[in-house]
Structures are given as C-alpha cells and as structure tokens.
N, C-alpha and C positions, 0 to 999 in steps of 0.2 A: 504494500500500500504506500501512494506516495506520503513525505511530511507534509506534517498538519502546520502550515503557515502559520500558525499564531504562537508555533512553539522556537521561533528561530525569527532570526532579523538579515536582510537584507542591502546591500551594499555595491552599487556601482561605483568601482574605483577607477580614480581617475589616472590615466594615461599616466602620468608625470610620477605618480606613484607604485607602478607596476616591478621596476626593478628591485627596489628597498623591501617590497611589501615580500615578495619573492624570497628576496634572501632572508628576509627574517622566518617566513614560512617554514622553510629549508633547515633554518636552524633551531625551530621550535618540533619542527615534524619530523626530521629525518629518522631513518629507525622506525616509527610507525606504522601503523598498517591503513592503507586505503585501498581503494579501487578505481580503477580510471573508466570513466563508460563517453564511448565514443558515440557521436550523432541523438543526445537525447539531454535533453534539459533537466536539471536541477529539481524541480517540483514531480515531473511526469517517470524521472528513472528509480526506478527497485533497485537497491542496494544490492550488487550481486554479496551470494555467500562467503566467496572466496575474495579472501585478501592478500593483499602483498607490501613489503617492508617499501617505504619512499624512500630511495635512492637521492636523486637528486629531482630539483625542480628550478629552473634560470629562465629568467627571461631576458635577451638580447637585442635591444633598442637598436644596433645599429649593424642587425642581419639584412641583407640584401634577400630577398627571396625570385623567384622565376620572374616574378612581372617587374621587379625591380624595386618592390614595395620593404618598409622596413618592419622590422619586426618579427623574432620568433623567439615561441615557449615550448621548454623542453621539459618532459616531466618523464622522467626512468624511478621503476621500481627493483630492487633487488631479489635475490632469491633464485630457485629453478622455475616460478613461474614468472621472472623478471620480464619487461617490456619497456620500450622509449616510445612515449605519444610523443610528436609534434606536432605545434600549431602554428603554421605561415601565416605572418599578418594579423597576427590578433587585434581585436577593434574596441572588443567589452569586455571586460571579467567584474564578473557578477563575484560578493563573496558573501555567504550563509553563515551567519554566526546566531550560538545559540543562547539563550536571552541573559546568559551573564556576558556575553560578549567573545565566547573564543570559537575561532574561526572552526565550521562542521564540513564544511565543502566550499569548492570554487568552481566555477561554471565560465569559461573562457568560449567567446565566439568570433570566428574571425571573419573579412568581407565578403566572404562568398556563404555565410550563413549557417557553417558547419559549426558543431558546438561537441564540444570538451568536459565531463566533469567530473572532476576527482571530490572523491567521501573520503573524510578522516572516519576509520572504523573505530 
C-alpha cells in the first residue's frame, strides 16, 4: 500500500542545493539499507522487500550528458545484489521526510520525465 501522506513531509529542493544535500545524505546513509525503484513515483511505489546496503550517492553539476545538458546523479548500492542507477539531467528531487524531519526517500526526475526513487529501509 502506498504512504499515507499525512504521515511524512515533503520537499522540492532547490537546484543550488543538490550537491551539499547529497553529500550529507551519503554520509548520514551510507551503510544502510534502501531500495532504488526505477520509473515510479514516491507516493504510487511498494517498497520492494529486498534491500541493499547504499554504497554511494553524488551528484555532479558539471557532467556533460549526450545532448550536452549538465547534470548527473549516481546512486550505487553495495553487496551481491549491488546496482548503479543513473540519472542524466536531473531537473526535480523531491525529498520525503518523516514528520520529525529525517529524510525516508528521495524521488529524482529528470527532463525527459523519467523518475528515480530511493527508500531508506
């Protein structure tokens, strides 16, 4: 069942903030356990069962991507069921904090409307 909205706060962060908010993420989560779920939004995705350890997660303001646009976010998990999502051109990152304030998931979408979202398990 998706979260029940009233139990978590929401947060479009702005551009300018993306690298800091990153690193600090990074270094509050690493170790962790999340899950990354590709093409499905924040409210509408089921927390898959299986987790895996957050490796790293960066984002790099001055990646050139294929159309020459700037911007990408890298988020590797570790482990044997380890994976590297990237996002070319991120545009939004939404972030889900829960009502004392620490960050539950982020929801990254970039300009061609594909969307990103890592759960802190």
């Amino acid at each position: 069942m998706p979260d029940d909205p009233s139990q978590f706060q929401s947060e479009n962060l702005p551009k300018f903030r993306w690298e800091t908010f990153f690193a600090e993420l990074l270094e509050s989560y690493q170790g962790q356990p999340v899950n990354i779920i590709a093409g499905s939004d924040f409210l509408s995705s089921e927390p898959p069962q299986d987790t895996a350890a957050l490796a790293s997660i960066e984002y790099d303001s001055k990646h050139r991507g294929i159309l020459k646009h700037k911007g990408l976010l890298t988020i590797s998990t570790g482990g044997p069921e380890g994976e590297t999502v990237n996002v070319d051109t991120p545009t939004i990152v939404w972030v889900y904090r829960d009502l004392d304030g620490a960050p539950i998931g982020v929801e990254v979408i970039n300009e061609e409307n594909d969307r990103v979202v890592v759960r802190f398990a």
